[in-house]
N, C-alpha and C positions, 0 to 999 in steps of 0.2 A: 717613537717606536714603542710598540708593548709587547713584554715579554710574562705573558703569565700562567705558570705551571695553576692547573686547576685541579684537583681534589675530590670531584663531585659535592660542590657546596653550592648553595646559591640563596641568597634572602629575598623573598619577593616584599620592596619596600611599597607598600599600598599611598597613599595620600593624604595626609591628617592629623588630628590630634587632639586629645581630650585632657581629662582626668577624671579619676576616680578609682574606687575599687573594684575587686575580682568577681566577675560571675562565676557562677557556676553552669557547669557544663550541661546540665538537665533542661528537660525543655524549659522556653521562656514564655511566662506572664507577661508579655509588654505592656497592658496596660497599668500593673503594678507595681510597676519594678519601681523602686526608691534609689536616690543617693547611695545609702548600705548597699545595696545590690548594685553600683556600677553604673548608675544612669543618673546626668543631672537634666532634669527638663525646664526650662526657663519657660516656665506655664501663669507668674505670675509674677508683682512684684516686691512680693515679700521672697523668692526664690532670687530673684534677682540681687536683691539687700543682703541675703546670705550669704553668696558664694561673690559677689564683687564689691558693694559698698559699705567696704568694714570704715571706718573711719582711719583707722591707726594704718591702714594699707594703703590710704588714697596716691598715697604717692607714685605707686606702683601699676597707675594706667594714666595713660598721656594721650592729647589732643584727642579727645573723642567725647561726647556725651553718648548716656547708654540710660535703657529705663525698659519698662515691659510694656511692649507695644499690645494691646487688647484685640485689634482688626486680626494680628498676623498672628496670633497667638505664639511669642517668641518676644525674645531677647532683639532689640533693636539698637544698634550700634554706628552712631551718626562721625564720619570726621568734623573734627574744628578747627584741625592745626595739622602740622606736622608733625612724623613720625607717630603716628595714629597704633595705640593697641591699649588691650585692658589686662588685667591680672585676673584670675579666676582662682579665688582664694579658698581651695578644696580643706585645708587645714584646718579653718576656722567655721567652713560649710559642714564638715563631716566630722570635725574632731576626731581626725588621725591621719598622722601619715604614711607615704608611701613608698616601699621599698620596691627598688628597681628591679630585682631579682623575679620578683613576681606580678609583673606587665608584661604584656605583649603584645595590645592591641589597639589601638585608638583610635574613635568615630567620631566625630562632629555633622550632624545634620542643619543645613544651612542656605542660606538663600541670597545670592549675590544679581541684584534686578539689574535686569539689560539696561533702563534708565541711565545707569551709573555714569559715569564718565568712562572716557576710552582710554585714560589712564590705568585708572583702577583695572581694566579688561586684559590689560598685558603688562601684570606683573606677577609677582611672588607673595606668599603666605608665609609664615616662618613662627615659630609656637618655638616656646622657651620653658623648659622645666627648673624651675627652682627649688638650691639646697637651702633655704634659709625659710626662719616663719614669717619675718619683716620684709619682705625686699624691697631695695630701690632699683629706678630705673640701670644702675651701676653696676648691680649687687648678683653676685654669687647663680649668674642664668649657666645652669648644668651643661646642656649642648639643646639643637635647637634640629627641626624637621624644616624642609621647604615644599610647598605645593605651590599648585598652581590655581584660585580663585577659578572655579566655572560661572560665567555670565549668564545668567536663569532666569525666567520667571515662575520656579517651580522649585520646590524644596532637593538638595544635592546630597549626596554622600563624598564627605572627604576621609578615606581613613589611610591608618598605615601601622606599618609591622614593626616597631621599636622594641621590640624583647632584646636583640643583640646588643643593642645600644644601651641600655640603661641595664645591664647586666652587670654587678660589682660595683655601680656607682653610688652605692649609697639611699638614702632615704631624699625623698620631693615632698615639698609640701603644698605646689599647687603650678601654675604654668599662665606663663604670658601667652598670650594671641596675638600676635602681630598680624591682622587679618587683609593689610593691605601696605605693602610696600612701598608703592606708588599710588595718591590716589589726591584727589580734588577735593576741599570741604563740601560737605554736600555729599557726597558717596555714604552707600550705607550697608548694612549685612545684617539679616538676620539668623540669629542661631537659635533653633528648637532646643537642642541639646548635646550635649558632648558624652560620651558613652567609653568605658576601658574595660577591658574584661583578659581573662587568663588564656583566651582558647577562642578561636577566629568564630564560630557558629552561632555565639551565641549574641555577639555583637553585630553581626550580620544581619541577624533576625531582628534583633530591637530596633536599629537601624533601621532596614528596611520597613520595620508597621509606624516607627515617626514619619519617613516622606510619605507612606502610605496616607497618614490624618491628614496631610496638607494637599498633598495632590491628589487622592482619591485612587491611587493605584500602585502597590507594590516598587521598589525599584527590583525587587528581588522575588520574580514570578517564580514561584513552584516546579522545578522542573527538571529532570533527569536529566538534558540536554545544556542545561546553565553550565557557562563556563565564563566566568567574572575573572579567574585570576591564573597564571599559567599554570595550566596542564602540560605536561609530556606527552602524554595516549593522547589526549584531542589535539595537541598543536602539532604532532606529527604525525595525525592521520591523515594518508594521502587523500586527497580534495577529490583525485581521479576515479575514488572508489568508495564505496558505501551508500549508501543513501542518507547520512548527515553532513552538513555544511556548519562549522563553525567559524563563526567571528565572522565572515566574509567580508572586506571592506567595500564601502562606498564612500566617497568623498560627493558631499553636496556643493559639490561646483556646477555650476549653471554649464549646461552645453551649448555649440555654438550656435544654436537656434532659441536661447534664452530658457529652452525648457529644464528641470528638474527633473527627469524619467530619465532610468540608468538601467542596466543591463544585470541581471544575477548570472551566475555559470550555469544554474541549471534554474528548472522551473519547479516553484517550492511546490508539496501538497499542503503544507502547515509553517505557517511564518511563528515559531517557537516566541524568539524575542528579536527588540533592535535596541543596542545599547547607543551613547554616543561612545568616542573612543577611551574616555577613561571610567567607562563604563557606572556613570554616577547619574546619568539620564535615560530611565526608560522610558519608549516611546510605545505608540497605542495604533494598531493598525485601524483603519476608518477616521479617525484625530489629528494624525500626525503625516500618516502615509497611505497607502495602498499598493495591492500585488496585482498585476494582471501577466498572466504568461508568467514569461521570465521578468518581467519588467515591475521597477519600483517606483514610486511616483511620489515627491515630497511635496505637502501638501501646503500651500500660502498659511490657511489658518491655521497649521498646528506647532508646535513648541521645537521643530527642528532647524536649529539653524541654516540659512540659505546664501551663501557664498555666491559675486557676481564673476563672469570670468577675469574682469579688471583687480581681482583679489587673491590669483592663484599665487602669491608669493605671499601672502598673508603669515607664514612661521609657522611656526607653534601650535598658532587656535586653534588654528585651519586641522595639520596634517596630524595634531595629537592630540585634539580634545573634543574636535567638532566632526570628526568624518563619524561615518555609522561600522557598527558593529552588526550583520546580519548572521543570522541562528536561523537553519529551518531542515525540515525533510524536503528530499526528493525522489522522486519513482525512476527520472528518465535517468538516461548514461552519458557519461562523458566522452564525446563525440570528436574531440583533437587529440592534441600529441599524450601519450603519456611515455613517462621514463621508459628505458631500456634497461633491465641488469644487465652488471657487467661483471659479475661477482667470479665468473669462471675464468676471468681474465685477471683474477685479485688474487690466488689461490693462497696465499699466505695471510693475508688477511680474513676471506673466509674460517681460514683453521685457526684462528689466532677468535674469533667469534664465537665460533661454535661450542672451544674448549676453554674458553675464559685464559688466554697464554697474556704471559707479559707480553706487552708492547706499547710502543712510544707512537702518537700521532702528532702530528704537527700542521698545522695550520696557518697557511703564509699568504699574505697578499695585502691589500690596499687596506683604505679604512672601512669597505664591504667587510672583510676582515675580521675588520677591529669595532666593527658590531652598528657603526654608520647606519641605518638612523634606527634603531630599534629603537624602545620605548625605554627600554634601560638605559640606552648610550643618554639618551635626553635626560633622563629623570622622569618619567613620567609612569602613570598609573597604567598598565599592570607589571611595568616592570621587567618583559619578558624578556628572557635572556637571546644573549647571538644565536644568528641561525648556526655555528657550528659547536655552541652550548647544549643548544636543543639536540648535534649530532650524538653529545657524547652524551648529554641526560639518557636519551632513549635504545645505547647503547646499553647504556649501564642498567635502566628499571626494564627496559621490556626484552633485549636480550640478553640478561646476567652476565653482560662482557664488563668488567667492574676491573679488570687487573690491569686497565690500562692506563696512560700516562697521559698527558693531554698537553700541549704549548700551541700557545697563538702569538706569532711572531708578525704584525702587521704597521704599517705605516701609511697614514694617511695622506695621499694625493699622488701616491708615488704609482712606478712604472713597471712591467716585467724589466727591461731591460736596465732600467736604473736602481734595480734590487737584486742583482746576480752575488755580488760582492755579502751583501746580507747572507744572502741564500750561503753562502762558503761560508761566512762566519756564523753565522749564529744557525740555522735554521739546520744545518747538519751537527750542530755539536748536543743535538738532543736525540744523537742516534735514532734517527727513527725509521720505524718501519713500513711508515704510512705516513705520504705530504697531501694535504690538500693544497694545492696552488690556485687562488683566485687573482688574477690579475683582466686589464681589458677594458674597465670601464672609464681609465685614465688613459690607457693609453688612444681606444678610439676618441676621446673626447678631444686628447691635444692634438689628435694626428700621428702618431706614434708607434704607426701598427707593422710597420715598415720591418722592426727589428723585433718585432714580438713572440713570432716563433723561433727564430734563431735561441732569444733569451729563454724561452722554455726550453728547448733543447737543449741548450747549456748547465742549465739546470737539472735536467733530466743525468745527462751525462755527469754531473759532480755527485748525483742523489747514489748510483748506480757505481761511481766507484769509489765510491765510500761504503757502502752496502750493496749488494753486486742485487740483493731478495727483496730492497727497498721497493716499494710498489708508489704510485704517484695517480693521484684524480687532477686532473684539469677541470679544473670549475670554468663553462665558458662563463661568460658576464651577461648583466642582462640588458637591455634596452634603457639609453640615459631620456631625458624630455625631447620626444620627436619634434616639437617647435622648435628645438634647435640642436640639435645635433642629431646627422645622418643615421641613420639604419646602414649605412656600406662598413662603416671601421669595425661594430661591434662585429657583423656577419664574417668579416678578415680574422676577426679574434678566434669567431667560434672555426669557423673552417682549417685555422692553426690547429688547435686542440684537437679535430675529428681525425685531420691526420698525421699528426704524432702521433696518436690513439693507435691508429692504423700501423703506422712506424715502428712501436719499438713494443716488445712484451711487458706486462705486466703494467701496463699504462693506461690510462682512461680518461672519458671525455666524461663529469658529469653536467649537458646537454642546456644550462639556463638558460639558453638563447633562444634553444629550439621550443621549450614553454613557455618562457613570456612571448615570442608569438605565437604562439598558438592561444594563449590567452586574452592575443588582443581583439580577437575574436568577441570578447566578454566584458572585457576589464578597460579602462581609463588608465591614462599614465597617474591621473589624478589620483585613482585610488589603490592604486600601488607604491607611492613615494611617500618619503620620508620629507620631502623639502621640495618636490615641485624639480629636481635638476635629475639627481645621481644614486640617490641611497635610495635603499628599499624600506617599506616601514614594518608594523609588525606583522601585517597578512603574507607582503611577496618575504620576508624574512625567512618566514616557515614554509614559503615554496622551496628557495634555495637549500631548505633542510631537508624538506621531501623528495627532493629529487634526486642531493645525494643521497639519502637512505636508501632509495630504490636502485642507485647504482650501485651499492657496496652488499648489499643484505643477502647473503646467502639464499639462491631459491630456495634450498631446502627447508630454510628456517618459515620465508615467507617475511614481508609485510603490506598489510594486512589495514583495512581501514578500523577504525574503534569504537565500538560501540557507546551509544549516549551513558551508558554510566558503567563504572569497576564495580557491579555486583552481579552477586549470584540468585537465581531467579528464587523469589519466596512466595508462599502462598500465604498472605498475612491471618487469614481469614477467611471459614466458609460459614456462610450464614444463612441458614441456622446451621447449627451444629446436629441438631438430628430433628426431623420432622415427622408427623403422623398422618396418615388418610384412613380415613373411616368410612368402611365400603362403597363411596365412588369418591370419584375429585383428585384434587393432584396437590404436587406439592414442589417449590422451589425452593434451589440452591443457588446462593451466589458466591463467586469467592472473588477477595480482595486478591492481589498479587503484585509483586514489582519485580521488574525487570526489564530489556530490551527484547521488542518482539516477538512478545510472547506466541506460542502457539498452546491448547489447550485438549486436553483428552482424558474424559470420563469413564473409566471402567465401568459398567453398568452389568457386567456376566453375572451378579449375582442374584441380578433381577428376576422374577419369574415370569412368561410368557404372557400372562395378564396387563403386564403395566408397560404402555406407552412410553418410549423416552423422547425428547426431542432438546437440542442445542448440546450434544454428547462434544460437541468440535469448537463450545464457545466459553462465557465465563459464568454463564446462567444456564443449569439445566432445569428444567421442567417434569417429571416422573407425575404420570397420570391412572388414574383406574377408572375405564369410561364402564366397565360394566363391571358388578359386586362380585366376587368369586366366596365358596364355602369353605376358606382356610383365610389364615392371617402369618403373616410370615415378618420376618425383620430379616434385614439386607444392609452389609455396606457398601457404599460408592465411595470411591477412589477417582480424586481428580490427579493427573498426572501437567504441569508446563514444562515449556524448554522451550529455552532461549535461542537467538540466533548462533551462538557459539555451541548448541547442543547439551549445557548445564541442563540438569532436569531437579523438579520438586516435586513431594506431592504428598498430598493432606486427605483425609476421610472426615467421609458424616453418615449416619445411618439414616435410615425411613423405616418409618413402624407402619405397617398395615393390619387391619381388622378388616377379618372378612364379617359375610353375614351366610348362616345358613339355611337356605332358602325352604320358606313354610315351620322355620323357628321361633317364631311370635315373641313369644313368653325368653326367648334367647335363653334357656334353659338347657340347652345339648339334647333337649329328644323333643321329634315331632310326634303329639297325641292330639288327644281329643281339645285340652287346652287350647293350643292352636287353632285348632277348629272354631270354637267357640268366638274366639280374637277375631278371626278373617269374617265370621258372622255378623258380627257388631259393626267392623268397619265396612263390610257391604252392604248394609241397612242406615250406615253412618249414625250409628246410636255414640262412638266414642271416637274421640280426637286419635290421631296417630302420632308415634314419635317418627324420625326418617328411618328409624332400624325397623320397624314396623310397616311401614312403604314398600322398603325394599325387598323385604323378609317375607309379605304377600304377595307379591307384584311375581309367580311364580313363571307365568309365560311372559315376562321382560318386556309386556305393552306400555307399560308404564300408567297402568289403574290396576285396579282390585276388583275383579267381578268375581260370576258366581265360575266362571270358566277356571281362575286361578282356586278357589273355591271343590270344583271337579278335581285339579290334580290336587291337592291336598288329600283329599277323601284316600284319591287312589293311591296315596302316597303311603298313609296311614295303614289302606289295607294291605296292598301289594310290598312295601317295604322300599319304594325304586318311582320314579317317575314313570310315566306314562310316554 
């Protein structure tokens, strides 16, 4: 059983491990950055002699030979024996050591080849920080991280978030690699570099431009929409609304016609990214895969793993490292079920939202529950928390409901009716005022559905006299592996819950039955599990979150899909800053900007009725003077954007104009004889002209210089006024 009062805390433990020093948080130089700076690059092998074959330290890596491979440009690291790792001796690399207080991040860029053995492909990683400057294999290993080795032919990111951990521990002076747990002599890994920096971005980045020189492409594409590590606003924006798709899972399970083409919920305009699931492999659309429609197509020659159906029980690889990660926009709509609010039916809840009041929620059922198969429950990269984590994170950041109390009371494999006793003991002595109750997925699985509403009802009944305003969600369950087990038990569960719902006040159904069908419309049991049976993984995770949220959320308050990024629209830049036109011709503006769909609008009123605008509604305008006018004037334009949430920005540039004043030659401010004399010369073509001289004769706008322009000059001269 777990019982754990939560606090709003949560560490996202990334995957990996390095050492060295602290970046700084300004932008990054990757291809300069030094040791000093927090980057070792194993680019030769006198880098290699530094930081691992000190002599006096030899003792301190086992079964393995290690040297600088010149093809792979990396650190290559062979087994020869058992229990296989090296020491990476930063102390003696960098002359100093490192206190814990001030790490927080650790990358290794690495390359573990499919070649390898199938040993080596289903095991564990394990990095060891040492307090001592000698270690032996014995000696003084601080505490230690675990990951999971990705099988590649392409360079990976392993990193992870160790600031908690080596908080108050003291001074390291360098760290073991245990790079393979289980593995075959013969097995081998190369590492480019290990990277540690104070502040996640900037390790990010360096990281990212090393796999970039080995595989010719980013793991870490440029992009508002990038979501590598959990978010709250993107992992609980509802999927039913907006027009971005994050993460969206697909499992490359072969379907049962042997093909590779899967199903997206909508039809992208723009395929953003495709990670794999521990988001360390980015993949390349036309390479790797292809979009058509709604449909994604994995491609024989490209670098995405391909799973047969004889492999759907595969673990691990399969449901945690190898499914895809899709990212994209879409135009069309979500055309199935979406949530119902029920918020009118919660009314204590609602006020307990709106006004930030105390209260106690609680959270009871199975090992769905207790977080079954999320990425956290496993250990695996990104970490993301339970779907009823994600209820109360996005309680707390995006509704400032913060004054509430949280317990999850769950036990794995158990029943409604074989946790009524729970429910009296433990689950009501946290006074609460709000139960979510997930139960259903055990009990249709054994056959057990027989006593299932009865036991909510009993439940309901203890919740309600104990607290007469306690209010209660029924989570139905969602759909276990249709290969074996029935669609009838789970639809018994949910039809329990619809009318309880119905039954009693203040009660609710939130509906998981009713979306995962409607999703199977789109989605694979494949790329929904956690395990191939029962559990959800991290995408239907964050269904089960959004569902509830849409059943609890005050209409009044709204929620709301989330825009590609938390900023405020800016206009970085217009360029030029001020332009000139010298009596005909034009002149652009462009501005830079960031934000989510944008819209754009140019003040132009101060323009005078001479100049042409065009693109006043884009990010380029254009201001033109097709015919010369006898003044000059300066104007500013005003760019006004706004974002899809209505934030607005807005930046100015001027334009300078020079008129010309026609039969002005000499451009002196008075028409005379001078002039006369000018417009003589060039209609006899005795002198070259300048273009102010062109235009300055050119008086009837034919665009030559005769004696006609010549005649209104005269008359200009004498009468004072054109003709």
């Amino acid at each position: 059983m777990k019982l754990v009062p939560r606090i709003f805390s949560f560490i996202l433990v990334i995957t990996m491990i390095v050492s060295t020093m602290a970046f700084s948080t300004a932008s990054v130089d990757t291809q300069n950055y030094t040791p000093d700076d927090g980057l070792i690059v194993f680019n030769s092998q006198d880098v290699v002699d530094k930081f691992i074959r000190k002599s006096n330290y030899s003792s301190a890596s086992h079964g393995v030979s290690y040297s600088y491979d010149e093809t792979e440009n990396a650190l290559r690291v062979e087994v020869t024996g058992s229990d296989p790792y090296i020491y990476i001796n930063c102390y003696d690399g960098i002359s100093k050591k490192f206190n814990g207080d001030n790490i927080s991040y650790f990358y290794s860029v690495y390359k573990a080849p499919r070649s390898n053995s199938s040993t080596s492909k289903n095991t564990q990683s394990k990095v060891y920080l040492c307090t001592v400057q000698s270690p032996t294999p014995s000696e003084q290993w601080l505490c230690h991280w675990s990951y999971n080795p990705i099988s590649a032919d392409q360079y990976v990111i392993a990193r992870m978030d160790v600031g908690s951990r080596l908080s108050g521990k003291g001074y390291f002076y360098g760290f073991r690699y245990d790079f393979f747990q289980d593995a075959q002599v013969g097995d081998v890994i190369y590492i480019d570099s290990i990277i540690i920096n104070t502040s996640r971005i900037p390790g990010v980045d360096v990281a990212g431009a090393r796999t970039a020189l080995h595989n010719g492409y980013p793991v870490d594409p440029s992009s508002v929409y990038l979501c590598r590590e959990y978010d709250v606003d993107k992992y609980t924006s509802p999927f039913w609304k907006g027009d971005v798709v994050y993460n969206e899972a697909v499992c490359p399970i072969a379907n049962s016609d042997g093909s590779y083409t899967y199903k997206l919920m909508y039809e992208p305009d723009e395929i953003i990214y495709v990670y794999d699931g521990t988001f360390s492999r980015y993949f390349e659309e036309g390479k790797d895969f292809t979009v058509s429609g709604n449909k994604i197509t994995i491609l024989n020659s490209g670098k995405i793993d391909r799973f047969s159906l004889d492999q759907a029980y595969s673990g691990d690889k399969l449901y945690f490292e190898s499914y895809l990660n899709v990212t994209y926009t879409h135009s069309d709509t979500w055309d199935y079920v979406v949530p119902e609010n029920k918020s009118e039916s919660l009314p204590n809840t609602s006020a307990a939202i709106m006004n930030n009041e105390s209260f106690n929620v609680v959270f009871f059922g199975d090992s769905l529950a207790g977080g079954a198969n999320s990425s956290s429950y496993r250990g695996y990269y990104p970490n993301a928390p339970y779907w009823w984590e994600q209820i109360e994170d996005c309680l707390r950041e995006n509704y400032n409901f913060t004054n509430l109390n949280v317990y999850d009371v769950s036990e794995g494999g158990s029943t409604a009716s074989g946790m009524i006793n729970t429910f009296r003991n433990t689950v009501l002595s946290y006074n609460p005022d709000l139960i979510f109750i997930e139960f259903g997925v055990n009990d249709a699985q054994n056959g057990e559905t027989d006593g299932y509403k009865d036991a909510l009802r009993t439940m309901i009944y203890a919740a309600k006299g104990k607290n007469e305003n306690c209010e209660i969600v029924l989570v139905s369950p969602f759909y276990s592996n249709t290969e074996v087990y029935s669609d009838s038990g789970f639809e018994v569960c949910q039809t329990a819950c619809l009318e309880l719902e119905a039954q009693y006040d203040n009660v609710v159904c939130a509906d998981i039955t009713a979306m995962h069908k409607s999703l199977r419309a789109v989605k694979r049991h494949y790329d929904i599990t956690g395990d191939n049976v029962c559990h959800p993984n991290d995408y239907f995770s964050r269904v089960y979150a959004q569902v509830c949220l849409a059943t609890i959320i005050p209409e009044e308050l709204g929620y709301d899909s989330y825009p590609p990024a938390d900023i405020v629209p800016e206009i970085t830049e217009i360029s030029p800053e001020n332009a000139s036109i010298e009596y005909t011709g034009s002149a652009t503006f462009t501005a830079t900007a960031t934000g989510y769909d944008l819209s754009y609008s140019w003040d132009v009123s101060n323009l005078p009725e001479c100049v042409t605008v065009t693109g006043a509604d884009s990010d380029t305008l254009t201001i033109s003077v097709d015919k010369a006018v006898e003044y000059s004037f300066t104007s500013e334009i005003k760019l006004t954007i706004t974002d899809k949430k209505g934030n607005t920005a807005e930046k100015s540039a001027i334009v300078y104009y020079t008129g010309v004043v026609m039969g002005d030659l000499s451009n002196d401010s008075t028409i005379n004889s001078v002039d006369l004399f000018q417009m003589r010369l060039i209609i006899k073509q005795i002198k070259s002209t300048t273009p102010y001289e062109n235009i300055a004769a050119d008086i009837n706008g034919d665009g030559k210089v005769t004696s006609v322009d010549m005649f209104d000059l005269k008359y200009r001269i004498l009468k004072g006024t054109w003709r």
